[in-house]
N, CA and C of each residue as an Amber inpcrd file, in Angstrom:
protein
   603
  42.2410000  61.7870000  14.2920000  42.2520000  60.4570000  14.8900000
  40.8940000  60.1410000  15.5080000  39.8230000  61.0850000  16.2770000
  38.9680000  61.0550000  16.8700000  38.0710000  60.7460000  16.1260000
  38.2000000  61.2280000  15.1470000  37.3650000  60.7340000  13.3950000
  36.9110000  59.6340000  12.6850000  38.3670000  59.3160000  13.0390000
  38.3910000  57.9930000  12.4670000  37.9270000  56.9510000  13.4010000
  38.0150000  57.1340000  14.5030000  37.2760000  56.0080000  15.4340000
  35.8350000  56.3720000  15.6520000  35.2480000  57.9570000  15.2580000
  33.9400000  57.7030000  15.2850000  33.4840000  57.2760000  14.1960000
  34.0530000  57.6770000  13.0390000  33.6160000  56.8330000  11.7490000
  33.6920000  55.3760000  11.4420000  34.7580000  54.5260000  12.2070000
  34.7980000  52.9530000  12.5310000  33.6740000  52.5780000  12.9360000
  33.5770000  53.6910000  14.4470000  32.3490000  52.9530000  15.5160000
  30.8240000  52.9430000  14.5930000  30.6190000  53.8010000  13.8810000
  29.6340000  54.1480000  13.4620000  29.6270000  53.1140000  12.1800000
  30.3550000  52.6950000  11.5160000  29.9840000  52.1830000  10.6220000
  30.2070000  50.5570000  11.0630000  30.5290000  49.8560000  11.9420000
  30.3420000  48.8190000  13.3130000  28.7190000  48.6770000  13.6600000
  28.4220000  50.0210000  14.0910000  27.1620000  50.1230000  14.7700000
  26.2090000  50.2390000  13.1540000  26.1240000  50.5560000  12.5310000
  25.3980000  50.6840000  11.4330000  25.6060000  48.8310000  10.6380000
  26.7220000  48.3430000  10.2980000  26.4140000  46.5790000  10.1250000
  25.6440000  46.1050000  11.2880000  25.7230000  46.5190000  12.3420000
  24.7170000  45.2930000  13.4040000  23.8860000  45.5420000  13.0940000
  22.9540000  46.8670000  13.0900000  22.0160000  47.2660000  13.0010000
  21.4270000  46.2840000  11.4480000  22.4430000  46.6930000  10.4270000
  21.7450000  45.6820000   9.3430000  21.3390000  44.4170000   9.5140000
  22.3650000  43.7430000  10.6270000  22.6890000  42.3930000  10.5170000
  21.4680000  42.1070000  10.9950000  21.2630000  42.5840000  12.6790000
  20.1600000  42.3040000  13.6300000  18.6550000  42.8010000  12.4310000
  18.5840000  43.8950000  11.9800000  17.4530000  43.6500000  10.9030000
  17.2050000  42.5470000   9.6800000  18.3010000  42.0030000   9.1370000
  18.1700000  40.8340000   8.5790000  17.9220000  39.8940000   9.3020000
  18.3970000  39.2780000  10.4160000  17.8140000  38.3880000  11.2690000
  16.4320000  38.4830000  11.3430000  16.0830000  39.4080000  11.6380000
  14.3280000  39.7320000  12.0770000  13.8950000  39.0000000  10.9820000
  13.9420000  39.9770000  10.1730000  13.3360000  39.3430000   8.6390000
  13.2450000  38.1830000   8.6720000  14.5740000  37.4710000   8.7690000
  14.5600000  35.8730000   8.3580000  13.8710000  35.3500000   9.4790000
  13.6440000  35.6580000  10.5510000  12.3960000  35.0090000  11.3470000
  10.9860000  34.9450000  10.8540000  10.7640000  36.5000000  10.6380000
   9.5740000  36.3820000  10.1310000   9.0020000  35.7150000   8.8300000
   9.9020000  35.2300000   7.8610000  10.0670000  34.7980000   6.8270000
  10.1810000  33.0250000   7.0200000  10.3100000  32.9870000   8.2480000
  10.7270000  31.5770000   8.3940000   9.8170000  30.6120000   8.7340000
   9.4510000  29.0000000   7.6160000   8.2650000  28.3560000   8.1870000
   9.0770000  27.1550000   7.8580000   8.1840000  26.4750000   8.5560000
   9.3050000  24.7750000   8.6790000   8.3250000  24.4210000   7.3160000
  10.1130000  23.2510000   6.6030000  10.0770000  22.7500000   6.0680000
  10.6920000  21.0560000   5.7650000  10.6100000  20.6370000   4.4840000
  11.6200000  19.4600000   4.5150000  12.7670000  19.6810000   3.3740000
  13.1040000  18.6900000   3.4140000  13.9290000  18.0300000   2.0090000
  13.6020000  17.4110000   1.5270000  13.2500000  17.1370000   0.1140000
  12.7520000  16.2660000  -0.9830000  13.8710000  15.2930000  -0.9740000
  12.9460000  14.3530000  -1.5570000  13.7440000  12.9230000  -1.6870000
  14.7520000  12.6350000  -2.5250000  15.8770000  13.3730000  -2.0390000
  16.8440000  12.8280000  -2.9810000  18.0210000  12.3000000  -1.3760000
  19.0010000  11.6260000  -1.7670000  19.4810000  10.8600000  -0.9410000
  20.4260000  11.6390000   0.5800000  20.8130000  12.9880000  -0.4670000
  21.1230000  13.9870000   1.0120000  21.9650000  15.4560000  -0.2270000
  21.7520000  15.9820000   0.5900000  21.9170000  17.4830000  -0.1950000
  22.8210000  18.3700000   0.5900000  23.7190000  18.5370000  -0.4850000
  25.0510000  19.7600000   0.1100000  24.6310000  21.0200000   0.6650000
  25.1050000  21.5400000   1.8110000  24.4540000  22.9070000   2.4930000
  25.8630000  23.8470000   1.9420000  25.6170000  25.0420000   1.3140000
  26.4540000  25.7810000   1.5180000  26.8160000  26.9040000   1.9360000
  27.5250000  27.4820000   2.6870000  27.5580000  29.1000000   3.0850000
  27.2790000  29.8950000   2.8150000  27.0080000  30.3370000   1.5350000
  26.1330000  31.5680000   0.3940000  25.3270000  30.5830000  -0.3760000
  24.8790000  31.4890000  -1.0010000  23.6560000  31.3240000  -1.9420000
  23.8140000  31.3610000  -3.1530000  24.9690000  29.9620000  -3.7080000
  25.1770000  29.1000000  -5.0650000  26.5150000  28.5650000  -4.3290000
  26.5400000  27.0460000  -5.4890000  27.7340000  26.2080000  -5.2710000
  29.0860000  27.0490000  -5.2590000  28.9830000  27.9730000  -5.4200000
  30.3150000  28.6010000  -5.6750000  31.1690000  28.6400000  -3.8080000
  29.7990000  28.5850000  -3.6560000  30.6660000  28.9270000  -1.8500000
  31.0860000  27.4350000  -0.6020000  31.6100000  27.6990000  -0.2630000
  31.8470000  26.0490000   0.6360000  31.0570000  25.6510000   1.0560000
  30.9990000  24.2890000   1.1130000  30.1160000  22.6100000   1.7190000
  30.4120000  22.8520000   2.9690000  29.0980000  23.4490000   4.5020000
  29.5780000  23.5910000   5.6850000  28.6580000  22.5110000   6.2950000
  28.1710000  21.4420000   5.4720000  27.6700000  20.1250000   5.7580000
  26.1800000  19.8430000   4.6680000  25.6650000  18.7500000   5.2220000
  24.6810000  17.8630000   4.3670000  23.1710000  17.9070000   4.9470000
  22.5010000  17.4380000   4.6700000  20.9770000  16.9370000   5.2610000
  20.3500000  16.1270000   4.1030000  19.7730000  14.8830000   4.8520000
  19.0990000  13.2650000   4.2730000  18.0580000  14.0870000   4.0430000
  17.2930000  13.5720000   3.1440000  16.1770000  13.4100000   2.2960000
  15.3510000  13.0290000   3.4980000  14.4280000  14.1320000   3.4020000
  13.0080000  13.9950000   4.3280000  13.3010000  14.7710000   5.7730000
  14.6210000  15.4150000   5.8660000  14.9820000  16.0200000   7.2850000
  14.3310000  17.2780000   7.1910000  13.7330000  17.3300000   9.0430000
  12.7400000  18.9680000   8.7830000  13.9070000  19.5090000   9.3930000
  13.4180000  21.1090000   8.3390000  14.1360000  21.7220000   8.4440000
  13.4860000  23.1390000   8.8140000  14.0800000  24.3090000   8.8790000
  13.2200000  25.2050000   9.0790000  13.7760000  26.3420000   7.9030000
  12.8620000  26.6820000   7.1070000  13.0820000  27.5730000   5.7960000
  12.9800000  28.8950000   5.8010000  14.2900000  29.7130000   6.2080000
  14.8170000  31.3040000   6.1060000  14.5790000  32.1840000   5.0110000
  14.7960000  31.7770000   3.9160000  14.6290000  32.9070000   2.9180000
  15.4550000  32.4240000   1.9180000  15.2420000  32.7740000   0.6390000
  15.4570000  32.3740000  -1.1350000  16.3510000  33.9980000  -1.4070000
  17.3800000  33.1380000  -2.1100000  17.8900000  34.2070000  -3.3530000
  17.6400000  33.8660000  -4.8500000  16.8970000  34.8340000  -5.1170000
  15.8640000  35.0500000  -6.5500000  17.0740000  34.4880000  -7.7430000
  17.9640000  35.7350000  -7.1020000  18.9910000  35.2610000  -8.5870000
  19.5900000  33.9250000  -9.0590000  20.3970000  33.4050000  -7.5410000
  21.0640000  32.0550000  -7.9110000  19.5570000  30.7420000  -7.6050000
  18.4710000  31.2820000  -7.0890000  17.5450000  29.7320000  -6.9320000
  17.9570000  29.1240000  -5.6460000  18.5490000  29.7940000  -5.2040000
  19.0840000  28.6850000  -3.6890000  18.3350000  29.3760000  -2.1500000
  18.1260000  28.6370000  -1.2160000  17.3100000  29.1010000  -0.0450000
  18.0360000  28.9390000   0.9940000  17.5860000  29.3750000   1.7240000
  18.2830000  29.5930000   3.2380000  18.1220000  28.5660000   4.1700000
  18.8650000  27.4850000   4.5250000  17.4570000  27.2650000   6.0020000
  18.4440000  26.6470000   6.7190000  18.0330000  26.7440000   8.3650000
  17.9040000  25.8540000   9.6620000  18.2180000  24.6970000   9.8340000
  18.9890000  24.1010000  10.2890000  19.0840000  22.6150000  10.7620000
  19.7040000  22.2450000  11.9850000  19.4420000  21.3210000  12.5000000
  20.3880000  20.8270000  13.7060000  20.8520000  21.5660000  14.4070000
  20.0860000  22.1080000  15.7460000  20.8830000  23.2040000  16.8390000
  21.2680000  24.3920000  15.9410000  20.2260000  25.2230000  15.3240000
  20.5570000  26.6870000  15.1180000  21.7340000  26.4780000  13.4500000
  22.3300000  25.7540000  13.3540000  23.0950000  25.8310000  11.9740000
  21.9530000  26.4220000  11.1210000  22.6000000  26.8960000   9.9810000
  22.1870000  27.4700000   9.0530000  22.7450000  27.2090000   7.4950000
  22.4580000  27.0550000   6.2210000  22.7710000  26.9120000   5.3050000
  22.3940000  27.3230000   4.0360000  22.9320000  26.7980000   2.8620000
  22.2280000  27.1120000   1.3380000  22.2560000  26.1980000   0.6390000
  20.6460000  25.5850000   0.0180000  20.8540000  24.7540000  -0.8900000
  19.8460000  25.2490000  -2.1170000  20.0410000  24.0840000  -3.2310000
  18.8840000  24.8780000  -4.0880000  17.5620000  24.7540000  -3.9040000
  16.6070000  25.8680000  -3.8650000  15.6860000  25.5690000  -3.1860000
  14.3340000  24.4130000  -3.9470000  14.8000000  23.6810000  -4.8650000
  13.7460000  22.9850000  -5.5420000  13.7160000  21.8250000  -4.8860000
  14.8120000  21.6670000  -3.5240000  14.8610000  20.7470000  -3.0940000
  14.3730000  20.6980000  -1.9120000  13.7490000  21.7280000  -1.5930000
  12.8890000  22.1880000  -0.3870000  11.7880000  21.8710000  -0.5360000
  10.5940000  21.5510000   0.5640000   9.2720000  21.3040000  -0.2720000
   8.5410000  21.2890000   1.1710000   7.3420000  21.7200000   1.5940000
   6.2670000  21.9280000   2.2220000   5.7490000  20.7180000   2.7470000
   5.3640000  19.9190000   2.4850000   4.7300000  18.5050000   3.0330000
   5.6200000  17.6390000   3.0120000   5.7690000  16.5440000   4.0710000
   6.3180000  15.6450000   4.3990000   7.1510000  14.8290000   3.4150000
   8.0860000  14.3900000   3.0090000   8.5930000  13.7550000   1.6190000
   8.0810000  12.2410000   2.1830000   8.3680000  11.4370000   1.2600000
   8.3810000   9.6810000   1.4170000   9.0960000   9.1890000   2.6400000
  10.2570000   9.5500000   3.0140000  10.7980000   9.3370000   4.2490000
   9.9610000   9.6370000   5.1460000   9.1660000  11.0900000   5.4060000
   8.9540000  11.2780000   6.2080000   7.4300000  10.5050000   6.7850000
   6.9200000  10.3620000   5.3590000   5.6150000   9.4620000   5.3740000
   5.5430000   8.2670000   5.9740000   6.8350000   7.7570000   5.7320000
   6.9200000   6.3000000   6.1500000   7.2730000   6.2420000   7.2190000
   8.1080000   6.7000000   7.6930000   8.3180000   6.9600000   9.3010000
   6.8600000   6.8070000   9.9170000   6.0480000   7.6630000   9.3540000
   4.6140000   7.9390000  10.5880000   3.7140000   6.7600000   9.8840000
   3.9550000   6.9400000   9.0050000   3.5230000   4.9780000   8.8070000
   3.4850000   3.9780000   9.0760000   4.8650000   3.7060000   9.3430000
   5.0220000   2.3950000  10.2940000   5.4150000   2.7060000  12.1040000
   5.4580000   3.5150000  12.6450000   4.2670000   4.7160000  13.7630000
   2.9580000   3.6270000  13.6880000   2.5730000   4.7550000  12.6100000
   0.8020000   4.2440000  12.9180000   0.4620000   2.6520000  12.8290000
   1.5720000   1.8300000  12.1310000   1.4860000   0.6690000  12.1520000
   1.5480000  -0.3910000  13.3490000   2.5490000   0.4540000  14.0460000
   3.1440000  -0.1930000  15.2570000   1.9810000  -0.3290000  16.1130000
   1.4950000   1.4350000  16.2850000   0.0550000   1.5880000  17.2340000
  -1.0160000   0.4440000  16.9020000  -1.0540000   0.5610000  15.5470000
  -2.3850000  -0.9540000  15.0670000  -2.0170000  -1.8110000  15.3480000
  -0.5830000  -1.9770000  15.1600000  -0.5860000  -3.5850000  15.7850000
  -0.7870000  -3.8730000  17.5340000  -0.8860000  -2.5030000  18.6040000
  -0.3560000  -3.0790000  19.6530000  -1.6660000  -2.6980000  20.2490000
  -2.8100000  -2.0500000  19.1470000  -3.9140000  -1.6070000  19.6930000
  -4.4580000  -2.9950000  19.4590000  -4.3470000  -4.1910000  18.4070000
  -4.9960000  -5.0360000  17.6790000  -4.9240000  -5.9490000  18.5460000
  -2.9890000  -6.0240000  19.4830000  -2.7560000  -6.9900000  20.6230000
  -3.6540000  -7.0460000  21.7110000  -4.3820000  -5.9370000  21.7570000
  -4.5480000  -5.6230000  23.2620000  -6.6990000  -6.1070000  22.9970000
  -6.9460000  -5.8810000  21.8870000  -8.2000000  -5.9790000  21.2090000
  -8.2550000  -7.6880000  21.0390000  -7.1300000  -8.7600000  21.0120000
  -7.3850000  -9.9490000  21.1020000  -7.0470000 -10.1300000  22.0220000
  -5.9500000  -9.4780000  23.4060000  -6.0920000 -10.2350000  24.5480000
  -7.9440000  -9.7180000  24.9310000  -8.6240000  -8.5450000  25.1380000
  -9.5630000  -8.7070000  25.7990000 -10.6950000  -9.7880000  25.0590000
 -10.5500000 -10.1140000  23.5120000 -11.4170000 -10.9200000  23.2250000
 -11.0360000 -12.0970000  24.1160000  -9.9720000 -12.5990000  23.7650000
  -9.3110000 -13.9640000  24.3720000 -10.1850000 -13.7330000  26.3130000
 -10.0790000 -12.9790000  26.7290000 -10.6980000 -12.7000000  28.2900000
 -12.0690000 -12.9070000  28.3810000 -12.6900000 -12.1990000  27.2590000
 -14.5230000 -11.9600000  26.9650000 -14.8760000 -13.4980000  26.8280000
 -13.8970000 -14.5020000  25.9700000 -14.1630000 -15.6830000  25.8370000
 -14.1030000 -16.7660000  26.3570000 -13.0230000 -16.6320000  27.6900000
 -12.9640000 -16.8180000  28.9670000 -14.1960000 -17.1270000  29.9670000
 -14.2390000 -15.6250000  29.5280000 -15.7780000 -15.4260000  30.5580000
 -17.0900000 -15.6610000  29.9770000 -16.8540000 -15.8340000  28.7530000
 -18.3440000 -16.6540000  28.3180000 -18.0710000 -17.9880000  28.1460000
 -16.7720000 -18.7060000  28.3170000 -17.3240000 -20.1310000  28.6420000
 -17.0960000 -20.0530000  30.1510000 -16.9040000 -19.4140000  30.9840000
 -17.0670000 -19.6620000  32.2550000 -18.7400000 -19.3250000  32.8400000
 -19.3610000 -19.0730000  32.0880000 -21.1600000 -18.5320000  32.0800000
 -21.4940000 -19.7760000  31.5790000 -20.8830000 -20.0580000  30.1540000
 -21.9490000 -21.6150000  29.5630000 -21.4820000 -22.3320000  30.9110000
 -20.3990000 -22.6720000  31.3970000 -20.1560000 -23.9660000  32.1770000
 -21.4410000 -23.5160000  33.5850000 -20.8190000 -22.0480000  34.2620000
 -22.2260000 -22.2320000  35.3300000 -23.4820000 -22.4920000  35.1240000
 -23.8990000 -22.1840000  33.3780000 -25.3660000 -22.2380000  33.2330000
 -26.0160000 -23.6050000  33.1630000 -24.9570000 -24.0360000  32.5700000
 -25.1650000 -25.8740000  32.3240000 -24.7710000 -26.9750000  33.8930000
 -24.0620000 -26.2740000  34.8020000 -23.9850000 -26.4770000  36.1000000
 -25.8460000 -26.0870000  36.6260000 -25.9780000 -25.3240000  36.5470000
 -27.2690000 -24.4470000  36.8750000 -28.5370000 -25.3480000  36.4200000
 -28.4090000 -25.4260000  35.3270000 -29.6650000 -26.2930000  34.5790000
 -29.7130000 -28.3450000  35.2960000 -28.4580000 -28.3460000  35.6420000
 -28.2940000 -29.8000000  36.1560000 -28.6740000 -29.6820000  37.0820000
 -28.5690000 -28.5930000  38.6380000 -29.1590000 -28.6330000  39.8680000
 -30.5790000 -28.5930000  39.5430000 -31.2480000 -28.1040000  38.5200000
 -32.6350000 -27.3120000  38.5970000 -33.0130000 -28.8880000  38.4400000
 -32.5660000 -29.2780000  37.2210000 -33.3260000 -30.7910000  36.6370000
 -33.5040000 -32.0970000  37.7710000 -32.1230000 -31.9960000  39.0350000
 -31.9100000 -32.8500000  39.7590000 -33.3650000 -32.0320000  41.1100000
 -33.5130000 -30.8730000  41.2020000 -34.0820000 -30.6720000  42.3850000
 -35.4230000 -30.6980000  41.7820000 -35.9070000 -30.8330000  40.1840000
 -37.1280000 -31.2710000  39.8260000 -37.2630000 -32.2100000  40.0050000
 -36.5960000 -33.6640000  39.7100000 -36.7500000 -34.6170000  40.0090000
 -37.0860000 -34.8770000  42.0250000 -36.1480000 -34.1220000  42.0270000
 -36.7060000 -34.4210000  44.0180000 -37.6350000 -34.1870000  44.5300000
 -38.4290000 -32.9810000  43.5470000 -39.7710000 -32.4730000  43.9820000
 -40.4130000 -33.5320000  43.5680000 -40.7430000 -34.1560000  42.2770000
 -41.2880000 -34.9280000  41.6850000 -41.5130000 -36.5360000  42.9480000
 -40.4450000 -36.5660000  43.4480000 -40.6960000 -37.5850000  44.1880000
 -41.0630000 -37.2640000  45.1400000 -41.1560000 -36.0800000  46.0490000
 -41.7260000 -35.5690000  47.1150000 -43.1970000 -35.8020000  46.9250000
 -43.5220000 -35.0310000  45.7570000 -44.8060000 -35.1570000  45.8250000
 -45.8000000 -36.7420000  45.5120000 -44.5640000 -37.3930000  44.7650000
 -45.5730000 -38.7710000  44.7190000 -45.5660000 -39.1860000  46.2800000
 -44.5010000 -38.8840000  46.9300000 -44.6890000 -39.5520000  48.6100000
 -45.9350000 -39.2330000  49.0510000 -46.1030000 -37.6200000  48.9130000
 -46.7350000 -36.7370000  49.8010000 -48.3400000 -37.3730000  49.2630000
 -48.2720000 -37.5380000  47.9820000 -49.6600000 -38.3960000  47.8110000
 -49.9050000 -39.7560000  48.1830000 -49.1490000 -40.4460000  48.2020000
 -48.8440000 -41.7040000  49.0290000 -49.3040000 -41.7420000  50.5130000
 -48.3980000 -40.7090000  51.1300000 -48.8090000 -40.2540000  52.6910000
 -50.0220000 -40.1770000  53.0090000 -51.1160000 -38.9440000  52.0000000
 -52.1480000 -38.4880000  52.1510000 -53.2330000 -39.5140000  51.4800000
 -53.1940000 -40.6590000  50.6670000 -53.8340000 -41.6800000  50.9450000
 -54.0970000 -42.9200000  51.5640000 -52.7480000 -42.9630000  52.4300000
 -52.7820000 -43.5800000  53.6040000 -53.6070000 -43.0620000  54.3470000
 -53.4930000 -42.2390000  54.6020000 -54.2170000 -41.2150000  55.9680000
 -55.5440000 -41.3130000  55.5770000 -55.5480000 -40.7980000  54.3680000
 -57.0340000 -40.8150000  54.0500000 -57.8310000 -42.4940000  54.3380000
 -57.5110000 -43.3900000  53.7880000 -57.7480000 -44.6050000  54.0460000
 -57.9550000 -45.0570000  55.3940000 -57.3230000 -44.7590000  56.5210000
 -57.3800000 -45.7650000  57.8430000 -58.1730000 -44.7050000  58.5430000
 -58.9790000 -43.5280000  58.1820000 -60.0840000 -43.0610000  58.3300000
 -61.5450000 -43.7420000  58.3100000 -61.2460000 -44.4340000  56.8430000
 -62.2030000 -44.2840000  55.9700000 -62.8240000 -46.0250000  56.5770000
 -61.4700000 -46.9320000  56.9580000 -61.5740000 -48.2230000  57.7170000
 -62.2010000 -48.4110000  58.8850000 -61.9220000 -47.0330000  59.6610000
 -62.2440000 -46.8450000  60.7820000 -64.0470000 -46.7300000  61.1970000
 -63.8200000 -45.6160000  60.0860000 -65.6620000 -45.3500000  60.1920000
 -66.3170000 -46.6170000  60.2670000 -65.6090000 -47.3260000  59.0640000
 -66.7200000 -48.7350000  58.3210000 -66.9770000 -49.7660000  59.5030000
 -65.7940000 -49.6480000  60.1840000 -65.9090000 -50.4380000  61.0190000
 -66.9390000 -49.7880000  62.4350000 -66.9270000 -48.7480000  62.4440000
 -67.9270000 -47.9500000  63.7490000 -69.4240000 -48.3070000  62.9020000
 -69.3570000 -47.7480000  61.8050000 -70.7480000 -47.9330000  61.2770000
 -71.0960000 -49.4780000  61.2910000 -70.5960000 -50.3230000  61.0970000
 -71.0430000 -52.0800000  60.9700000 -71.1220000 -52.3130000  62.3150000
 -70.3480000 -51.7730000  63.3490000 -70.8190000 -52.1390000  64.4610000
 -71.9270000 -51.6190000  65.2140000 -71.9710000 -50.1580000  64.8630000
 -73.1770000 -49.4550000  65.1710000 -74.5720000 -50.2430000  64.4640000
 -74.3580000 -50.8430000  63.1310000 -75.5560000 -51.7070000  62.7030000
 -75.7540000 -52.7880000  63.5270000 -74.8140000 -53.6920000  63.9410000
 -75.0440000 -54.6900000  64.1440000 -75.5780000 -54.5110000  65.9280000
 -75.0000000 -53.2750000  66.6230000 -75.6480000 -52.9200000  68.1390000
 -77.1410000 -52.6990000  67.6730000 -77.0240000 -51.9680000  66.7040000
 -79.1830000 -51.3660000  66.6370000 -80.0240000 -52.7230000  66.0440000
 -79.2180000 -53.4740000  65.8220000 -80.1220000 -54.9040000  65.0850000
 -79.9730000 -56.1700000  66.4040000 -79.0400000 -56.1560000  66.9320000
 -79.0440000 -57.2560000  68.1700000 -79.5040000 -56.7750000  69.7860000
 -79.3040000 -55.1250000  69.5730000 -80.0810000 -55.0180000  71.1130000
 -80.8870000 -55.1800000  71.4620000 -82.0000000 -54.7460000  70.3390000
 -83.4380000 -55.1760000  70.4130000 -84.0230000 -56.0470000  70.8870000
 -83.3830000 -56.8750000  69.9980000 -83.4570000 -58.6820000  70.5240000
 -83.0480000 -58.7930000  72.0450000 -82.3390000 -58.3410000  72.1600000
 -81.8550000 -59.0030000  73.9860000 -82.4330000 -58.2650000  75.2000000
 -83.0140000 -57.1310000  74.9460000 -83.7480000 -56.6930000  75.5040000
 -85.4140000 -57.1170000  75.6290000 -85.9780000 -57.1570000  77.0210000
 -87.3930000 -57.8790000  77.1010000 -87.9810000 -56.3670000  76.6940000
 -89.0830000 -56.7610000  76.3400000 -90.3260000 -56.3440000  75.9480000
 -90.8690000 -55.0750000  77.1330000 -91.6030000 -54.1140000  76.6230000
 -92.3990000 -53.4140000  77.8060000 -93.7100000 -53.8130000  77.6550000
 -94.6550000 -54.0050000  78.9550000 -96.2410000 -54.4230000  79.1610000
 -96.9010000 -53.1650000  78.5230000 -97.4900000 -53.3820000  77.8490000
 -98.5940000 -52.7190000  77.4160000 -99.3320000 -51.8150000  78.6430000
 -99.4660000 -52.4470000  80.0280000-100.2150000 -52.2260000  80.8690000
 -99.5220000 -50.3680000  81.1550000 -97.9290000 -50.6310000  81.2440000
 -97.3970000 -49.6170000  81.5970000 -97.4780000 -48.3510000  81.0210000
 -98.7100000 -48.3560000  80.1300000 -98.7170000 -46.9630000  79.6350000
 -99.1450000 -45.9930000  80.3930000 -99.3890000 -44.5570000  80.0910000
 -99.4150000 -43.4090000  80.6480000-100.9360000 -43.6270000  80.2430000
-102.3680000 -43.5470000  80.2490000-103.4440000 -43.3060000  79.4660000
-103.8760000 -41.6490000  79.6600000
């Protein structure tokens, strides 16, 4: 009797041991993959149709790829929370299928479009702010033109001013000098004479 339960236990302990070494394997053996484009593909429990449908996977679903049986053509793999299955493996394939392309396609489409949104609001802003520059510059050019003109008239005053000034100078003299002529030409006259006698000899 003692026999027989060490020969149970032992041959118990000798399947795990296989089992847990097949596991390994199929880790190390294991690289993500997809499904080729066909519309969805039967998973089955062993490795050929002969064994039960324990579910499906769509065309383009990643999957993660365990290991091939040579004889029947069918592969192992991964899906959804640890499940596991068998399909044939020609339907397995390494790069992304059409589904999966298009997915990151219209992805990358979405991004262009919302990078493209954001690339015409700042134009729409840039254009903003360059007619808010033409309007100050043309504001700008109207003060300059109006405070040229003010200079312009400043200075005709200021020459105006300064030939006034200059002028009631110039009246002034004429009039000192004509009178100064007319004192050195009439004093003479009104003044008497000195005697000869009164000289110094």
């Amino acid at each position: 009797m003692f026999r027989l339960i060490k020969s149970s236990l032992l041959v118990i302990f000798s399947a795990a041991c296989l089992n847990l070494t097949a596991m390994a394997t199929a880790q190390e053996n294991s690289k993500p993959a997809f499904i080729s484009d066909a519309l969805f593909v039967y998973l089955h429990s062993g490795p050929s149709n002969q064994y039960r449908i324990v579910g499906t996977v769509n065309a383009g679903q990643s999957v993660t790829y365990l290991g091939e049986d040579s004889d029947t053509g069918y592969a192992q793999v991964q899906y959804e929370d640890n499940k596991t299955g068998w399909l044939p493996k020609e339907y397995v394939t390494y790069t992304p299928g059409l589904v999966s392309q298009l997915a990151n396609l219209q992805q990358e489409h979405a991004s262009s479009n919302e990078r493209m949104l954001q690339l015409e609001q700042q134009r729409d802003q840039l254009n903003g702010q360059l007619n808010q520059a033409v309007a100050e510059r043309q504001t700008a050019l109207e003060q300059l033109e109006q405070a040229n003109r003010a200079y312009e008239q400043l200075k005709v005053q200021l020459q105006n001013t300064q030939s006034s000034i200059l002028e009631k100078p110039m009246v002034l003299g004429a009039i000192i000098l004509f009178g100064g002529l007319l004192l050195g030409l009439v004093l003479p006259l009104l003044l008497p004479k000195r005697r000869g006698g009164d000289r110094w000899m």
